[in-house]
C-alpha positions in Angstrom: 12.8 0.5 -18.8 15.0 1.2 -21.3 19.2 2.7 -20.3 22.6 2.0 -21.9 25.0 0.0 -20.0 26.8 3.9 -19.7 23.7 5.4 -18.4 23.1 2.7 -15.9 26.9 2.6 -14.9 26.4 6.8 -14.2 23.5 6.4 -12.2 25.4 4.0 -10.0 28.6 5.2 -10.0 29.3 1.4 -10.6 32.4 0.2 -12.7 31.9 -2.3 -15.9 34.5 -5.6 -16.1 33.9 -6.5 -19.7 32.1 -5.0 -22.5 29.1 -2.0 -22.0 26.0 -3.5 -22.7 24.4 -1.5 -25.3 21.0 -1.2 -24.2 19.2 -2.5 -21.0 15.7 -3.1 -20.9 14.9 -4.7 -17.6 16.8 -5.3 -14.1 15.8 -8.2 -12.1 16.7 -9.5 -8.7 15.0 -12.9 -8.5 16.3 -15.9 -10.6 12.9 -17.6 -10.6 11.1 -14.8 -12.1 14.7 -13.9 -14.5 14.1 -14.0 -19.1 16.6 -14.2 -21.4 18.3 -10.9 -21.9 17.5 -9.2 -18.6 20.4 -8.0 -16.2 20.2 -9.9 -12.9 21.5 -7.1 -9.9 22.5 -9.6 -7.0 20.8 -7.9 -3.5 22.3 -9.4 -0.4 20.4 -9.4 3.1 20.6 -10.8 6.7 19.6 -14.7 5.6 20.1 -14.7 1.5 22.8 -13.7 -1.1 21.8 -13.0 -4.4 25.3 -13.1 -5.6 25.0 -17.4 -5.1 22.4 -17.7 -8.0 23.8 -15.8 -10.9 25.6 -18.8 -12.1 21.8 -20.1 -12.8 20.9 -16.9 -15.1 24.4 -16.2 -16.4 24.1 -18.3 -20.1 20.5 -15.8 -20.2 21.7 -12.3 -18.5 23.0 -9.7 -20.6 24.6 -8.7 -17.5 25.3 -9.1 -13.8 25.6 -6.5 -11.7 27.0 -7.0 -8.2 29.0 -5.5 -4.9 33.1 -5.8 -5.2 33.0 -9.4 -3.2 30.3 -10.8 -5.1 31.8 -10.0 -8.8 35.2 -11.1 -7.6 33.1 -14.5 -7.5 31.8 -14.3 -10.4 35.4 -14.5 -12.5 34.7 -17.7 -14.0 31.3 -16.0 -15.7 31.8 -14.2 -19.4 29.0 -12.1 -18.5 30.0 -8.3 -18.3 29.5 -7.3 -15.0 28.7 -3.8 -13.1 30.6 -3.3 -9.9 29.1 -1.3 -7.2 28.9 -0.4 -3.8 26.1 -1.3 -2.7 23.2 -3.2 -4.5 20.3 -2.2 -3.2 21.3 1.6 -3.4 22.2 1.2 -7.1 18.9 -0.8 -7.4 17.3 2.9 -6.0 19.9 4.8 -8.4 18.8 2.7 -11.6 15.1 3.3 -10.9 15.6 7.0 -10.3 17.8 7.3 -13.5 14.1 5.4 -15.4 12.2 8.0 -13.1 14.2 11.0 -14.8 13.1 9.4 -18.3 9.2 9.9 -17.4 9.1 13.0 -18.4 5.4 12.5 -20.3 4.4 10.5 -16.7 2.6 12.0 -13.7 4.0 9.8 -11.0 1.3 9.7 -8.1 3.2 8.8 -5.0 1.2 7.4 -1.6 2.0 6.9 1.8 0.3 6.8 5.1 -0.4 4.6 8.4 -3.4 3.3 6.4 -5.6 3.4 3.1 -2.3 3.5 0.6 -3.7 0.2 -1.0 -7.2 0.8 -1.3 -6.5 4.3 -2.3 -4.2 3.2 -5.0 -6.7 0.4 -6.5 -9.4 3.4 -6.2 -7.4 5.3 -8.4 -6.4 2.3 -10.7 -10.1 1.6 -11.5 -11.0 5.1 -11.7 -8.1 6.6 -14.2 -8.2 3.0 -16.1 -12.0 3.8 -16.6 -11.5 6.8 -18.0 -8.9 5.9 -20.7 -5.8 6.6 -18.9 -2.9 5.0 -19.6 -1.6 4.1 -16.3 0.7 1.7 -13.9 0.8 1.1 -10.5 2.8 -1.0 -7.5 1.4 -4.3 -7.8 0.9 -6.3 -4.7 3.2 -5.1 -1.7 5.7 -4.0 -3.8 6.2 -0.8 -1.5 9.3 -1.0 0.1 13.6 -0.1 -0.9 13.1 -3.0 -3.1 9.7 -2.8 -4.5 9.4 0.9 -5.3 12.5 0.8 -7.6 11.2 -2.4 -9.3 7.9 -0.5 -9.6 9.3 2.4 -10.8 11.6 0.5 -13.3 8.4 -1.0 -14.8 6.5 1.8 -16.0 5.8 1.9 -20.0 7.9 5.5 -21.3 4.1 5.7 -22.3 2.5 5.7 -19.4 0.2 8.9 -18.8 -0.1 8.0 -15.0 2.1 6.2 -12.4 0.7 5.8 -9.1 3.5 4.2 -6.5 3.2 3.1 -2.9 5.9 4.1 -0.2 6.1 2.0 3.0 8.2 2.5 5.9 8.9 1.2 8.9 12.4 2.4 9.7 13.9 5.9 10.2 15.1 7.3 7.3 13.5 4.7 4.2 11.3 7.4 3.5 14.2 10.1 2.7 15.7 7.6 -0.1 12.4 6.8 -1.4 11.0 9.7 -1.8 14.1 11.2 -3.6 14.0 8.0 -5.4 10.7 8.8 -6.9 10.1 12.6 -6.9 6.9 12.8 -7.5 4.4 14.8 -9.4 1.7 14.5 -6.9 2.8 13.4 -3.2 -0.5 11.7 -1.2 -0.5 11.4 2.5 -3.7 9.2 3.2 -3.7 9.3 6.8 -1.3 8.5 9.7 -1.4 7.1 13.2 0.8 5.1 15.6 1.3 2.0 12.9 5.3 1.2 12.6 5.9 3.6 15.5 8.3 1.0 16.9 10.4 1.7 14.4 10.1 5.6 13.9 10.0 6.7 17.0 6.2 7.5 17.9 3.5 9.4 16.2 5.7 12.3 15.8 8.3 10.2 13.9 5.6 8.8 12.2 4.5 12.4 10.7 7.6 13.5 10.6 9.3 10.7 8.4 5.5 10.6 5.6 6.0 13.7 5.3 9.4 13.6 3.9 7.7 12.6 0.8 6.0 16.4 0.7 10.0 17.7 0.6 10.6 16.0 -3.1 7.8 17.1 -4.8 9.0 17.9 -8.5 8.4 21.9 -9.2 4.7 22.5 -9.8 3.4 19.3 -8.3 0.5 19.2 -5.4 -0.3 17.2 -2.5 -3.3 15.5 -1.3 -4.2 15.4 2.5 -6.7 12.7 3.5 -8.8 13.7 6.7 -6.6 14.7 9.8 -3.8 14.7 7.9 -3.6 18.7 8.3 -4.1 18.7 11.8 -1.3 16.4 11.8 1.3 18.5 10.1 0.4 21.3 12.0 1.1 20.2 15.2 4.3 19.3 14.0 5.6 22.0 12.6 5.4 20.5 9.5 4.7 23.0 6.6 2.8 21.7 3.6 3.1 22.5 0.3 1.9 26.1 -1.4 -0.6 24.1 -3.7 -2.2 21.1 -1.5 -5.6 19.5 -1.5 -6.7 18.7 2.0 -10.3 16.9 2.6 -10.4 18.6 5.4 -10.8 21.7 4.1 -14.8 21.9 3.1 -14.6 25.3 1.5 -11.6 23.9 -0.5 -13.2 24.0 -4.7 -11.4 21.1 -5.2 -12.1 18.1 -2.7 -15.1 16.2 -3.1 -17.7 16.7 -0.3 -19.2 13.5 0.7 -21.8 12.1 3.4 -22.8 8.3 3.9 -26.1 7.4 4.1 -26.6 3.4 5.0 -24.9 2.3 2.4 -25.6 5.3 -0.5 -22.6 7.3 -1.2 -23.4 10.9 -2.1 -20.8 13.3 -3.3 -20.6 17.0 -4.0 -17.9 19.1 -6.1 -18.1 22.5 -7.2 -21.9 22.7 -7.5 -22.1 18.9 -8.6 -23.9 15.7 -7.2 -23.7 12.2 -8.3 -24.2 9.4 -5.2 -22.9 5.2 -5.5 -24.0 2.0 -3.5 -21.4 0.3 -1.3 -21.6 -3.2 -0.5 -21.0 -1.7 3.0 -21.4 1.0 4.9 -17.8 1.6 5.7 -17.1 5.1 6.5 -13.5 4.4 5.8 -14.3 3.2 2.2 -16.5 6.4 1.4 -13.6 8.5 2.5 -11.3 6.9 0.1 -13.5 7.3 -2.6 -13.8 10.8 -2.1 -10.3 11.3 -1.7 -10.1 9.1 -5.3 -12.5 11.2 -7.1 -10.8 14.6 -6.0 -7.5 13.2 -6.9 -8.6 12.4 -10.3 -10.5 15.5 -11.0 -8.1 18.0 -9.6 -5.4 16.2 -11.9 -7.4 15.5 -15.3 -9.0 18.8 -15.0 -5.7 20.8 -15.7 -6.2 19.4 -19.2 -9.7 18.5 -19.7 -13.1 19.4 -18.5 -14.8 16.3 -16.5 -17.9 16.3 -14.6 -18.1 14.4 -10.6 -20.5 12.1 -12.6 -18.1 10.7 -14.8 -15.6 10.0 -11.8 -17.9 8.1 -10.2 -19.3 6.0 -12.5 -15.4 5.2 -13.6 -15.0 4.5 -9.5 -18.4 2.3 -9.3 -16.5 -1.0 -10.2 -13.5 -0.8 -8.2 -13.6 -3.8 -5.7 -11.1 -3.9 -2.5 -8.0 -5.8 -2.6 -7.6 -8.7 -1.1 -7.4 -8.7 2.0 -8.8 -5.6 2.9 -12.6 -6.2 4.2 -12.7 -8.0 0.9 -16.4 -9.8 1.3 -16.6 -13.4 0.4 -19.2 -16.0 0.9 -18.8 -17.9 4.2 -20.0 -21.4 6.0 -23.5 -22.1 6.1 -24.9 -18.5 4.2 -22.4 -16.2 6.9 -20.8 -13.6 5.1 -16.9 -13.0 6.0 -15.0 -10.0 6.1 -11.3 -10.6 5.2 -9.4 -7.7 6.1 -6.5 -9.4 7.7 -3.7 -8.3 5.2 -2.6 -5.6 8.0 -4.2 -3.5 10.9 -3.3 -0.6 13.0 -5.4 1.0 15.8 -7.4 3.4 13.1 -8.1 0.4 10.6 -8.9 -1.4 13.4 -11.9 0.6 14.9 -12.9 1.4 11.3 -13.4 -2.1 10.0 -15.5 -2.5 13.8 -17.8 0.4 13.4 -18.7 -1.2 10.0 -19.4 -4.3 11.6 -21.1 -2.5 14.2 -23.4 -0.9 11.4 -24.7 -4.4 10.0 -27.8 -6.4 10.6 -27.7 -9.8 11.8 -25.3 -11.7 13.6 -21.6 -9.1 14.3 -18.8 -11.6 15.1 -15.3 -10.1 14.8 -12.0 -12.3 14.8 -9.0 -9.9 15.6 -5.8 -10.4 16.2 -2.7 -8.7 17.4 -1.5 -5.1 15.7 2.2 -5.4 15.5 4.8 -2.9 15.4 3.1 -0.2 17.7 6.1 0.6 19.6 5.6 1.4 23.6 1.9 2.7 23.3 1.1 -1.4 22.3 -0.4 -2.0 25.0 -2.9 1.2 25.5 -3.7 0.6 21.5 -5.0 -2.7 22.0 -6.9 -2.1 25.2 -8.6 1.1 23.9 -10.4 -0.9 21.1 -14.1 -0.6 20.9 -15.8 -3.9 20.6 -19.5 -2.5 21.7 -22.2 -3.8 19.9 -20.4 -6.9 18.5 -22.7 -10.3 19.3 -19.3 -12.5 19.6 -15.7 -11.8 20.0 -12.2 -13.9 19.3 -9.7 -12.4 20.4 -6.3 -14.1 19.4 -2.4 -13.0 20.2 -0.6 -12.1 23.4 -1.4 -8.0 23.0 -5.3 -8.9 22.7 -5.3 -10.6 25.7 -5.1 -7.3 27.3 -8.7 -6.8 25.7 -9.9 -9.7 26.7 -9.4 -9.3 29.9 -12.1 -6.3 30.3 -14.4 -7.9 27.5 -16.7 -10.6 29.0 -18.0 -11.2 25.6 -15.0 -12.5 24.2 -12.6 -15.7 24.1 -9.1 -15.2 24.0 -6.3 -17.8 21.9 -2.8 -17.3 22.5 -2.0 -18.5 18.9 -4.0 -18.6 15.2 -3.3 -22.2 15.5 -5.3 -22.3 18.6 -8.4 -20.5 17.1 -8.3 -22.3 14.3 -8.5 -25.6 16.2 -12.1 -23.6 18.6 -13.5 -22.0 15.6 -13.8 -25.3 13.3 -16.4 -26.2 16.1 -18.3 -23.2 16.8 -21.1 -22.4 14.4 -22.2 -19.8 11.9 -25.4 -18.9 10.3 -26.6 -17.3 7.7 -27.2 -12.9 8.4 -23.9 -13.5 10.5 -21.5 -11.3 9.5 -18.0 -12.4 10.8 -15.3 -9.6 10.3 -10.9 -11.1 10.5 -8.5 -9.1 11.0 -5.0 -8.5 12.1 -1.8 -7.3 11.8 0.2 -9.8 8.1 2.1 -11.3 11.1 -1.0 -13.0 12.6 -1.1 -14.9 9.5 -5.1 -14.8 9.9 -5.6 -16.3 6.3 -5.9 -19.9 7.7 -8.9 -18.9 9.5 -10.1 -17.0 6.0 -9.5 -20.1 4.6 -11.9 -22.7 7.2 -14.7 -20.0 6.9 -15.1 -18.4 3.8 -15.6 -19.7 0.6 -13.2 -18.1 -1.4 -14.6 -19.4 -5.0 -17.9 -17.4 -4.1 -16.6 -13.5 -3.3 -19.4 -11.2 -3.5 -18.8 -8.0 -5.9 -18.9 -4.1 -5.5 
């Protein structure tokens, strides 16, 4: 970013004590991470005060900027300092003042239940392979505090920015999404995930789609599968120009059947086919939903073929964390997918274990933050098929108990403590995952190699 001290002091309605910093180039709200000549903006929440470190930056900030207490601490500092109400929201207002700058920038925005990370790294590697300037949210930087410092990092350059929105509260999506206004608006897909927090399904729908009401003028929206039905049912109208993958007669969403583990693809009278590492249905999806993204959008100024998409998509690798494949003990191969998991992520990461040869052992834990339909979530899981079954939290043990195949731990700690004695084999596939939470990275860490991951 680049914004005068004036611009920054609009945008925030803020007040300056001292002189107006010229120019700006970068905000920053962690001291560890702070350079000489950045402005540090103090954020406050329930068990931290940024406003107590920006003695430790003030000989290298060109400015502080802080709520009315806070500066009133900061009187014995020569820095000049913005005054404001509130520090997150002028974190918001600063990014959407950078946003407002973009104008040569298509911002790409994403949210969903599920698929907003994979989709984004999809079309990362895909636009990067085809010589497209672009930036995108880097690790979980999805939130009232990452999206801003997202948006705030995009080159004035950029040709493409693709940003991640997550919720889990009533009414985060309303500032985000006016926050970023974007060019194209994705909804990957949406089910009861963070329903504690929105109210159910229907909040669920109805806060996503929010993002669909600040679409600049002329921008488009891209429905992954059920995503239609969704807003339907709803009453949720969706924009005049939309791509939907449900739509088959639609000329611009890739077609796309999985066959083992070939992918083939169709697109306007097109075909072109890649080999996954697995046979994940929800990984073909994505791709598809990738490649019509990209083509719809680099199409409006130049011609490219479906071939050329997916050969720019054939390197992209998942994320970590999301039924990223890695070597384990004794020739097994392991499955990390436990960044997150919600009832559809769930059954889709079982029905690709369920598709594999050899040994199917699946480590799950609890899926957080399902609101009152918890309970019917976790028992409705489909674990037929599967050879062994760990089952670990207090909301699996209502799967356990009508699973005869599995064992049940009421904490990570305690399957950690069963599963360094059990034993693996080479052609077992073991498949972990759960909800962050469940912290199921310790048992990534006692059975998979992590020096050996296998690649796409």
């Amino acid at each position: 970013m680049r914004l005068s001290g004036a611009e920054i002091q609009h945008a925030t309605n803020g007040s300056w004590h001292g002189a107006v910093p010229e120019m700006i180039s970068s905000v920053v709200t962690d001291t560890r991470s702070f350079a000489a000549g950045e402005a540090f903006l103090a954020l406050r929440g329930p068990s931290f005060d940024g406003h107590n470190f920006a003695a430790s930056v003030a000989d290298r900030a060109v400015a502080l900027i802080g709520d009315s207490e806070g500066v009133k601490r900061w009187r014995d500092l020569d820095n000049s300092k913005l005054e404001v109400n509130d520090t997150l929201q002028a974190l918001g207002d600063i990014a959407h003042a950078w946003r407002n700058r973009l104008a040569q920038t298509t911002v790409i925005a994403i949210t969903g239940s599920f698929g907003k990370t994979s989709l984004r790294s999809l079309l990362e590697s895909g636009f990067t392979a085809l010589g497209v300037k672009i930036a995108a949210t880097r690790a979980n930087l999805n939130n009232l505090i990452g999206v801003p410092q997202t948006l705030l990092a995009v080159p004035i350059d950029a040709d493409v920015a693709v940003i991640e929105c997550g919720i889990s509260e009533t009414g985060e999506m309303a500032r985000l999404a006016a926050m970023v206004q974007p060019d194209i608006a994705i909804l990957t897909g949406m089910t009861a995930a963070h329903a504690e927090g929105l109210g159910g399904l229907a909040g669920v729908v109805r806060e996503k789609s929010l993002l669909l009401g600040q679409l600049k003028e002329g921008g488009w929206c891209g429905l992954g599968s059920g995503v239609s039905v969704l807003l339907e049912t709803n009453n949720i109208n969706r924009p005049a120009e939309s791509l939907s993958m449900d739509d088959e007669s639609s000329a611009d969403a890739v077609c796309w059947q999985l066959v083992g583990r070939e992918l083939l693809m169709s697109w306007q009278g097109q075909e072109a086919s890649m080999t996954l590492v697995l046979p994940a249905l929800h990984w073909a999806a994505n791709i598809a939903f990738a490649a019509s993204i990209i083509l719809r959008h680099i199409n409006c100024s130049r011609e490219l073929s479906l071939a050329e998409v997916v050969t720019a998509l054939s390197d992209w690798q998942p994320p970590a964390g999301r039924m990223q494949p890695c070597e384990g003990v004794n020739g097994s191969l392991v499955l990390d997918d436990c960044y997150n998991a919600n009832p559809v992520s769930m059954q889709a990461a079982i029905d690709t274990l369920r598709g594999l040869d050899g040994g199917r052992i699946a480590i799950l834990g609890d899926m957080a933050e399902l609101g009152a339909g918890s309970d019917d979530a976790h028992a409705a899981i489909n674990l037929d098929g599967l050879d062994r079954v760990y089952l670990i939290g207090s909301s699996m043990r209502l799967l356990a108990e009508k699973s005869p195949q599995a064992r049940w731990f009421a904490t990570t700690a305690d399957a950690v403590l069963a599963l360094a004695d059990e034993s693996f084999a080479a052609g077992d596939t073991i498949l972990i995952k759960a909800s962050r939470s469940m912290a199921l990275e310790s048992i990534v860490r006692l059975l998979c190699r992590q020096e050996a991951a296998h690649a796409l």
